[in-house]
ZAMARGU-4260 file (C-alpha; in steps of 0.2 Angstrom, whole numbers, plus 5000, padded with zeros to 4 digits):
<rodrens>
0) 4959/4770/5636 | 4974/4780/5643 | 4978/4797/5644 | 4992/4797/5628 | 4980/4784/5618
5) 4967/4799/5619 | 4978/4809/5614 | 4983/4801/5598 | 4968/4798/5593 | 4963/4816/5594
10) 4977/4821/5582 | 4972/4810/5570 | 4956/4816/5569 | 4961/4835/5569 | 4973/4830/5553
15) 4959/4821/5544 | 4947/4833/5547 | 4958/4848/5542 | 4962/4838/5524 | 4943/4837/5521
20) 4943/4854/5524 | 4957/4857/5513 | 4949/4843/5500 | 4934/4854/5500 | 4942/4873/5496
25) 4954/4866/5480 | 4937/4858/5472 | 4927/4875/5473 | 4942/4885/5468 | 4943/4874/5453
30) 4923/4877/5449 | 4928/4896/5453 | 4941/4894/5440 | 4928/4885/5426 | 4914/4896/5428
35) 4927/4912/5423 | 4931/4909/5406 | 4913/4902/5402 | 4907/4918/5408 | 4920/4927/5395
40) 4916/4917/5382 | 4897/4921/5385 | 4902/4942/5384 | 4912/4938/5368 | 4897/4930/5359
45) 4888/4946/5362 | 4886/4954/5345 | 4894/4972/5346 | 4882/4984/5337 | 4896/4999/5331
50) 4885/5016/5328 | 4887/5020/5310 | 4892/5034/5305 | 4885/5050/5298 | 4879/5052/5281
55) 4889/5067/5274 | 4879/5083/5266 | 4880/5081/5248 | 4886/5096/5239 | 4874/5104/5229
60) 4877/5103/5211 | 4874/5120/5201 | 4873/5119/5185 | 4879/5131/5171 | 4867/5144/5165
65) 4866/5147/5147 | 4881/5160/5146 | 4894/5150/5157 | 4889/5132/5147 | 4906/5127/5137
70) 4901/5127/5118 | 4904/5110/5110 | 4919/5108/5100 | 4916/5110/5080 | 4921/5095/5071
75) 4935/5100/5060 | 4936/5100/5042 | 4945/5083/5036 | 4954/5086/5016 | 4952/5072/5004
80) 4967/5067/4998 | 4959/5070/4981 | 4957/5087/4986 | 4976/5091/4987 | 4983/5099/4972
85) 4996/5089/4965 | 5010/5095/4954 | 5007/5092/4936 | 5019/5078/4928 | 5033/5085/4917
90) 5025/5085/4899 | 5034/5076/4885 | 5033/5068/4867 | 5029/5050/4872 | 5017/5053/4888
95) 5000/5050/4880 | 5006/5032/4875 | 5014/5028/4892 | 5007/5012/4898 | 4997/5010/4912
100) 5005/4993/4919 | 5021/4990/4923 | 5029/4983/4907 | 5046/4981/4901 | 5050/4982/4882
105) 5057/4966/4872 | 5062/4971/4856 | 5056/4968/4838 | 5062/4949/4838 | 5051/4944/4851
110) 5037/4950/4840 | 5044/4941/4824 | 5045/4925/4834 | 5025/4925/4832 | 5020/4936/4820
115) 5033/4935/4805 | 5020/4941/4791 | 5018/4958/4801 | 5038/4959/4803 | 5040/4960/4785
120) 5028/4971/4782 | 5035/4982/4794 | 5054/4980/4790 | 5047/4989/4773 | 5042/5004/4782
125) 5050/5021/4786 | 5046/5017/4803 | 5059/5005/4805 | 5073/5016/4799 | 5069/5030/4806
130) 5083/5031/4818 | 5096/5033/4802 | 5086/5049/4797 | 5096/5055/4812 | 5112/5052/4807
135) 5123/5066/4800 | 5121/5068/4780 | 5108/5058/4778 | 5088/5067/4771 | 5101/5083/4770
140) 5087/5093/4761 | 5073/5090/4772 | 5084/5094/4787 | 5089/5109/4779 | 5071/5113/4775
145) 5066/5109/4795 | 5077/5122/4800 | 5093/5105/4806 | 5109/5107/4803 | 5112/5090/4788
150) 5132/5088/4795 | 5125/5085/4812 | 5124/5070/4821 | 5106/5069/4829 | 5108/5051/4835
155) 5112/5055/4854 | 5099/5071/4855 | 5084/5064/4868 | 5071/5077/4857 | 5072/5066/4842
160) 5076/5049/4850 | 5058/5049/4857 | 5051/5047/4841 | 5066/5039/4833 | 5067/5024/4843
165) 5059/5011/4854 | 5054/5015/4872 | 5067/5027/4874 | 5071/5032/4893 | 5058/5016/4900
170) 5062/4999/4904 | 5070/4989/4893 | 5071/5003/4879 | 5081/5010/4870 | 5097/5018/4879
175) 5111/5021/4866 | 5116/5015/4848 | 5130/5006/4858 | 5120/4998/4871 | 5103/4994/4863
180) 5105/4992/4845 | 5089/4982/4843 | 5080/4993/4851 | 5083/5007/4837 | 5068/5013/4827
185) 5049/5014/4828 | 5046/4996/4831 | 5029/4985/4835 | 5030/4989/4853 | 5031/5010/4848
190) 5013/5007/4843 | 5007/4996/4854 | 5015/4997/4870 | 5028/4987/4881 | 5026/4969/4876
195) 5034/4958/4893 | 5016/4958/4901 | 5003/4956/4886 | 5017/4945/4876 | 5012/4930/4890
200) 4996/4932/4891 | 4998/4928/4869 | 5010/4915/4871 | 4998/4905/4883 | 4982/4906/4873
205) 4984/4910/4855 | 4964/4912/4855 | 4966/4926/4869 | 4953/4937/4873 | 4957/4955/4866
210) 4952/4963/4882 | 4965/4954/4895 | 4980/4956/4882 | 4975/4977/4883 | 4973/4975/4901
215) 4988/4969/4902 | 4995/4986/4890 | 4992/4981/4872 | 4989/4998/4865 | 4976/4998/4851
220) 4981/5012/4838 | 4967/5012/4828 | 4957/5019/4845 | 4965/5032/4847 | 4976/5044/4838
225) 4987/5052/4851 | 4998/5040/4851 | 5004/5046/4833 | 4998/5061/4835 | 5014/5062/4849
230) 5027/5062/4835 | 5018/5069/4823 | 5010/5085/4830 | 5015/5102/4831 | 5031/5098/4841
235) 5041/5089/4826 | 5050/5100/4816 | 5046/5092/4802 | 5027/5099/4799 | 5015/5105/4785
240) 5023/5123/4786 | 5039/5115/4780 | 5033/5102/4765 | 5014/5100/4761 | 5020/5081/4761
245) 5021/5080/4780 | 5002/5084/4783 | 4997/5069/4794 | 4980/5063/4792 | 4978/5048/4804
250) 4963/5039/4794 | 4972/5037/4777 | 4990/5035/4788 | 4981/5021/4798 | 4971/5014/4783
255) 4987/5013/4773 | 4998/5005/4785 | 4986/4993/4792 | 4984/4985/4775 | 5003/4980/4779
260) 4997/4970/4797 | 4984/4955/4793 | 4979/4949/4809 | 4988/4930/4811 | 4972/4925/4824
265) 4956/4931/4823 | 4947/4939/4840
</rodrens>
């Protein structure tokens, strides 16, 4: 082999060798480089154990003695509210017989419409025309004995129109000779009450029970005298001081004009 071939050969083998060499350094680099992040990723799985912190003193708690402790609150008095004084209705002629539901008066005719025998016997009483006692010049000499005046006209004073008319001042009373002419005199329902609500009750069952007719405002006069007793007590001016003949007695006055009123239905 010559000189230059030796030569050659020499290089070439230098340059392999010094790739190997080279070969051999990137591959451990490349384990250096893998076997770093596994060992982070082993130190990151370690659990880290933080040092908890420490318990705080609790403040004692004192409590009250017996002069410092707070007295409960006394419950306060609570007022019925039947307990507060109301004020007293304004008295007049006509409130004992004021009904206790709301009714509106109807007039004698509705009664007639049913009970025609008692609205004859009626029509033949002084009741029923009473309201021309009022008029001027008319009974001069029992006015005169009463203390009236007998030229004066009484049919507009509110005193004697209580007692001289139907439901005077309530619903569907009387209001005026010019307004409510049928509603002038002591009619059925100036006895026994405002007729709208119990008149139903009649008209649906004419073998109605006595008890839902009153619950409905029938007033019963024969129960209870102050219904006449509020016309014919100490307030009217005509009384027993003035003529003997206007002593009321509410037995003989009821038995005498119920003689007048056969009952149509019996109950």
């Amino acid at each position: 082999m010559s000189t230059r071939q030796t030569k050659i050969t020499a290089i070439v083998c230098l340059i392999f060798a010094a790739g190997l060499f080279a070969g051999c350094q990137a591959k451990e680099q490349k384990a250096e480089q893998k076997a770093k992040p596994a060992a982070h990723e082993t130190e990151v799985k370690q659990p880290v154990h933080a040092e908890a912190p420490a318990p705080e003193k609790a403040e004692p708690v004192i409590e009250p003695s017996k002069e410092e402790a707070v007295p409960e609150a006394e419950p306060q008095e609570t007022v019925e509210a039947d307990a507060v004084p109301t004020e007293e209705p304004e008295e007049t002629i006509l409130e004992e017989t004021a009904p206790s539901v709301s009714a509106e008066y109807l007039g004698v005719k509705k009664c007639k419409a049913c009970h025609l025998k008692q609205y004859k016997a009626w029509k033949k009483t002084t009741m029923a025309g009473s309201f021309e006692n009022l008029k001027a010049l008319v009974k001069e000499a029992e006015k005169q004995k009463a203390g009236l005046d007998p030229g004066k006209d009484y049919t507009t004073d509110e005193k004697c129109l209580r007692c001289h008319t139907t439901g005077y001042g309530r619903p569907g009373g009387f209001k005026s000779a010019e307004e409510t002419p049928h509603m002038a005199g002591v009619q059925c329902e100036g006895c026994h009450g405002p007729g709208s609500e119990y008149r139903k009750i009649m008209k649906k069952n004419k073998k109605y029970k006595l008890a839902e007719a009153k619950a409905a405002g029938l007033i019963i006069p024969a129960e209870d005298e102050k219904g006449c007793m509020s016309c014919h007590g100490s307030d009217s001016p005509f009384t027993e001081k003035v003529d003997p003949k206007y002593v009321f007695d509410f037995k003989a006055r009821l038995e005498k004009t119920h003689r007048h009123y056969p009952l149509k239905y019996e109950h």
